[in-house]
C-alpha positions as CSV (number, residue, x, y, z in Angstrom):
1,X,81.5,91.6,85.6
2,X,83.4,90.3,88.6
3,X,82.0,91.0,92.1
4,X,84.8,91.1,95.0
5,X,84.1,90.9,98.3
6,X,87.0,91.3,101.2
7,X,86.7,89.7,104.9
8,X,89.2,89.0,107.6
9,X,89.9,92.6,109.0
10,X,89.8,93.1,113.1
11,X,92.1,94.5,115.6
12,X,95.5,92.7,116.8
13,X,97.7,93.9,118.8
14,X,101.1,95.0,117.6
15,X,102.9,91.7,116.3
16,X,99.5,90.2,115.7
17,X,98.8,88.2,112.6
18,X,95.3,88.4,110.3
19,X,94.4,86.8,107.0
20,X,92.3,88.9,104.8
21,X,90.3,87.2,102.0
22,X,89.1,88.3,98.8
23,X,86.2,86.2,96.9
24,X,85.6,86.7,93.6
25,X,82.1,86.0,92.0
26,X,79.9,86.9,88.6
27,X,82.9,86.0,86.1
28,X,85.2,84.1,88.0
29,X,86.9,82.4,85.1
30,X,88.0,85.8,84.0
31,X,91.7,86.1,83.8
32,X,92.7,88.3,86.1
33,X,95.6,89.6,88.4
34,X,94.5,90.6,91.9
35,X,96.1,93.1,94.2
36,X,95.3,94.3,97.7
37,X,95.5,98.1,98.6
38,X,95.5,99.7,101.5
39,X,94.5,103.8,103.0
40,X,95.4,104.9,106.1
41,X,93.9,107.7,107.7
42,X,94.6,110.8,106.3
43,X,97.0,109.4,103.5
44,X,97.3,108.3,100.2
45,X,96.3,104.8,99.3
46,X,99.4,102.4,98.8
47,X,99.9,98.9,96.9
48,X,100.7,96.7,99.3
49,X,100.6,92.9,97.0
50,X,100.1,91.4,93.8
51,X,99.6,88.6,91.9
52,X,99.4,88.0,88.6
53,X,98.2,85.1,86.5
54,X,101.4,83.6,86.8
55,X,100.9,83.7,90.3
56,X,103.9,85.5,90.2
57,X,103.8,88.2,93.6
58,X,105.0,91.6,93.7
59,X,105.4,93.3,97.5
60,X,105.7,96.8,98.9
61,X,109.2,97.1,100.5
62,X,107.2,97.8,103.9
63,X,105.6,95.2,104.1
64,X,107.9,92.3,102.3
65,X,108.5,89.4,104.8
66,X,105.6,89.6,107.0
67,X,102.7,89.8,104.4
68,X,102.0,87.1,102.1
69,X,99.5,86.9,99.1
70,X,98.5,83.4,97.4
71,X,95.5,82.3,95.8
72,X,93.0,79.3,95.9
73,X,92.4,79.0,92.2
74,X,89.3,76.7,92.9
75,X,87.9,79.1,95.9
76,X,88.7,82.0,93.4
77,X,89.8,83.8,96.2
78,X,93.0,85.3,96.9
79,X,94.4,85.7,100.3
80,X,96.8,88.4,102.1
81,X,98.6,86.6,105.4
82,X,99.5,89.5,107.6
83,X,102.1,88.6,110.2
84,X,104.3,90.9,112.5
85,X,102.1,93.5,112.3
86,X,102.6,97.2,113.0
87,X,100.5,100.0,114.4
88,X,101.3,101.7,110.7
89,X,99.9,98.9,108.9
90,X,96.5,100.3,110.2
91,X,94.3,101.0,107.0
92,X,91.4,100.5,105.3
93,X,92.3,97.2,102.9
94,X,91.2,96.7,99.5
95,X,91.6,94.0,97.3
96,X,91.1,95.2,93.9
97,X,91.2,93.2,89.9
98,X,92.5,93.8,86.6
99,X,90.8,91.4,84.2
100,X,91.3,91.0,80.5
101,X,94.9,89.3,81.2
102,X,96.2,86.2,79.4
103,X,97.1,82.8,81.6
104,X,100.8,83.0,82.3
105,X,101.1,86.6,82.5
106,X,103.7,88.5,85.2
107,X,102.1,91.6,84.4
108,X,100.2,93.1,87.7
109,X,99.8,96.9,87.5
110,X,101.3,98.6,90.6
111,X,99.0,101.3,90.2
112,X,95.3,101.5,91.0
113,X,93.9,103.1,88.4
114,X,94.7,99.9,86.3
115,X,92.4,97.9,87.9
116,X,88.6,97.4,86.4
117,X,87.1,96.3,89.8
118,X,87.5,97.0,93.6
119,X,85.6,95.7,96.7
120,X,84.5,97.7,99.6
121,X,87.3,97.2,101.9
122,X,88.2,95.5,105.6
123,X,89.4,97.7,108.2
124,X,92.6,96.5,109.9
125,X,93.3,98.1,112.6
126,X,96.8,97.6,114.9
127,X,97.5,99.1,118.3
128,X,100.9,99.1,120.1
């Protein structure tokens, strides 16, 4: 069982920067790649970053060069750096793992329904 709890989200003003953090606890040596997710209101939930055991990152073309993801393997926590932000970057943000993954993997699902365990979400909200 891993246990993942999200915490940074607030309201910036457009070109505002947040960090959102994701802890991990109950297995935390589990191999795992870690993604964050995000739902706006009234539409479909999107992949925004990933990282896989590799640490190699995967990013959502809206959202390359002004979001980065990186991980503190000894916080097991993984981190989403949020820069130049945009009034359609408001969403509900969820960072979300797929465990059962070998060290040294690229491998990070794009899609949600690949990943065994979600946490309850930070709201980030960005006015213009």
């Amino acid at each position: 069982q891993v246990h993942l709890m999200e915490s940074g989200g607030g309201s910036v003003q457009a070109g505002g920067s947040l960090r959102l953090s994701c802890a991990a606890s109950g297995s935390p040596d589990a191999t795992k790649c870690v993604a964050w997710f995000r739902q706006p209101p009234v539409k479909e939930r999107q992949t925004v970053a990933r990282i896989s055991t590799a640490g190699t990152t995967y990013y959502a073309d809206s959202v390359k060069g002004r979001f980065t993801i990186s991980q503190d393997n000894a916080k097991n926590t993984v981190y989403l750096q949020m820069n130049s932000l945009k009034p359609e970057d408001t969403a509900m943000y969820y960072c979300a793992a797929r465990t059962g993954l070998y060290h040294g993997s690229t491998w990070c699902p794009r899609s949600g329904d690949e990943y065994n365990y979600w946490g309850q979400g930070t709201q980030v909200t960005v006015s213009s």
